[in-house]
C-alpha positions as CSV (number, residue, x, y, z in Angstrom):
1,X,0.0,0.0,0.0
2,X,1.2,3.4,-1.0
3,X,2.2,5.8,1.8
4,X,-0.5,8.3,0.6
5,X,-3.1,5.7,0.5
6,X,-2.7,4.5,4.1
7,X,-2.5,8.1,5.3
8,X,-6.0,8.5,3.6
9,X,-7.4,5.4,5.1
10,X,-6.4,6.3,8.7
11,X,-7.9,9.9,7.8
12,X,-11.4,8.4,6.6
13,X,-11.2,6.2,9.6
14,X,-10.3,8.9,12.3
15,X,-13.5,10.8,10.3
16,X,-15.8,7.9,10.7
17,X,-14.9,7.5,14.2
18,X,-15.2,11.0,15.6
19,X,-19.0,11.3,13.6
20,X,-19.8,8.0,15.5
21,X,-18.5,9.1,18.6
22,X,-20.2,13.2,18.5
23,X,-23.6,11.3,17.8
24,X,-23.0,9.0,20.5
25,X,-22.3,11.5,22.9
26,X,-25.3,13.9,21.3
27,X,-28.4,11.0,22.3
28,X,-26.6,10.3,25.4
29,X,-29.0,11.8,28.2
30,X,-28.3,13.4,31.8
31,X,-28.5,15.6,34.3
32,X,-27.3,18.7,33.8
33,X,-27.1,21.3,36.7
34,X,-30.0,22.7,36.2
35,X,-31.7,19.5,36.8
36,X,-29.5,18.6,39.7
37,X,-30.9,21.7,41.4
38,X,-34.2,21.6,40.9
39,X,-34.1,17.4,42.1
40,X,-32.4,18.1,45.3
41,X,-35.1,21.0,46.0
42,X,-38.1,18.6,45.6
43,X,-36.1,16.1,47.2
44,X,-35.8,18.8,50.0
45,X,-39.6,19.1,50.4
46,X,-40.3,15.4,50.6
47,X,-38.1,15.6,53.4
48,X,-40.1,18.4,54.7
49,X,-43.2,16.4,54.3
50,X,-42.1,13.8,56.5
51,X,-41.3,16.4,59.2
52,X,-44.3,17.3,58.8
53,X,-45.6,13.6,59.1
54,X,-47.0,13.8,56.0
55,X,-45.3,10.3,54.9
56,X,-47.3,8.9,52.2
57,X,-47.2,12.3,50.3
58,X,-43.6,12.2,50.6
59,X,-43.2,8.5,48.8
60,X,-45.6,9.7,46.3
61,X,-43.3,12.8,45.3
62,X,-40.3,11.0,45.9
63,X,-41.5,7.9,43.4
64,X,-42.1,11.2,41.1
65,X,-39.2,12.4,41.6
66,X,-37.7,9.0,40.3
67,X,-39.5,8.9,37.5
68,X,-38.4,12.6,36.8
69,X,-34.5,11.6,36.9
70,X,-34.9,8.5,34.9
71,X,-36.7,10.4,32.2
72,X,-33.9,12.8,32.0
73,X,-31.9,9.8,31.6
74,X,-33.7,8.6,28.5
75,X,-35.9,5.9,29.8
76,X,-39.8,6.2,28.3
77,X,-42.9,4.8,29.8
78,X,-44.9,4.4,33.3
79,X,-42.2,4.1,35.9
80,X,-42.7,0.5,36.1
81,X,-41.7,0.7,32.6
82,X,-38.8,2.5,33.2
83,X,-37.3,0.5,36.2
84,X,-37.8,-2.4,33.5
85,X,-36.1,-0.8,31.4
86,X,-33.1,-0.3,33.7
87,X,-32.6,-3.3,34.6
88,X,-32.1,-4.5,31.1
89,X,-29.4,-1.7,30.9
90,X,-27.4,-3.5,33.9
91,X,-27.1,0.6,35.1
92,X,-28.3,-0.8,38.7
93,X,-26.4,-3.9,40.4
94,X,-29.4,-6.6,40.9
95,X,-29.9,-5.5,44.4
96,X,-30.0,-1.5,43.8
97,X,-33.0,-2.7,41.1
98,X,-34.6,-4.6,43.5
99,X,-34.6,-1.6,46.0
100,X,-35.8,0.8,43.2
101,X,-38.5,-1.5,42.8
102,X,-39.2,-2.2,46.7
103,X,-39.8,1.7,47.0
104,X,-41.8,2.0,44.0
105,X,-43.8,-0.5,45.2
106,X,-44.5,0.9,48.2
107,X,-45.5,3.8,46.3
108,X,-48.1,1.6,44.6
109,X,-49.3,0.3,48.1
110,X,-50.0,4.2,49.4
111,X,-51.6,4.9,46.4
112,X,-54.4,2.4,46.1
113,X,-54.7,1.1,49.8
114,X,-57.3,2.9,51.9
115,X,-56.7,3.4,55.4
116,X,-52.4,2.3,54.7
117,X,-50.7,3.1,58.1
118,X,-46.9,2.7,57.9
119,X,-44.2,2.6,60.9
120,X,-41.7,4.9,60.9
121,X,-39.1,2.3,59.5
122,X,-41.1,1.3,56.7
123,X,-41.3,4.6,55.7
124,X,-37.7,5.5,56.6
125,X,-36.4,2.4,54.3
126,X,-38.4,3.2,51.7
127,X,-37.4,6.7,51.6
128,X,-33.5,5.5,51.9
129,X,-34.6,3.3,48.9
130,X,-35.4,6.0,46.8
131,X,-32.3,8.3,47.5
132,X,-29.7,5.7,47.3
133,X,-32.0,4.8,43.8
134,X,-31.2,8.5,42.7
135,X,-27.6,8.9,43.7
136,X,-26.6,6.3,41.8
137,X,-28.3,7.3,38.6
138,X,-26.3,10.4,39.4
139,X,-28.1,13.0,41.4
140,X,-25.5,14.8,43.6
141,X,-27.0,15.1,47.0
């Protein structure tokens, strides 16, 4: 092969590469810090809501909030959806999954359950769930 001919190949190639790589990088979705402050303020008032022992309020809006951050991430659908969607992605070890899904879950129960009373650890764990859920798909707390 001719010097000028391999220069061009490794030219097209570096070209090729760099396209595949900006377009990449273009659909990949996050959190920008925009987002990062407007998640820790919500997450901020569902705090405040438990204070305030208003728990099941605060699982609702912090089972929003999830769905929030894993929209920004890219994910589509009901939040169910999207935590199925995540696993598939191997994002979350097996157990972080399964405590995504524990909280949401427990989201569900509050929701449709009349009369739901929960202890203060259930909602405490469930809570924990959720921000230890978020952290790792990259909200800076």
């Amino acid at each position: 092969m001719e010097p000028i001919s391999f220069v061009v190949l490794i030219i097209v190639f570096l070209a090729i590469f760099l396209a595949v790589y900006t377009l990449l990088k273009a659909g990949k979705k996050g959190i920008d810090d925009g987002q990062q402050a407007f998640i820790i303020t919500q997450w901020n008032l569902v705090e405040g809501e438990v204070k305030s022992r208003r728990e099941i309020s605060a699982i609702l809006n912090a089972d929003k909030l999830l769905g929030h951050v894993l929209s920004l991430l890219g994910y589509e659908g009901s939040i169910g959806e999207k935590l199925k969607r995540i696993g598939e992605s191997k994002i979350l070890t097996q157990d972080q999954l399964n405590r995504a899904w524990n909280a949401h879950k427990m989201r569900n129960k509050v929701a449709h359950e009349i009369g739901i009373k929960l202890s203060g650890k259930e909602v405490d764990k469930t809570l924990s769930d959720f921000k230890s859920t978020l952290r790792i798909l990259g909200v800076r707390f």
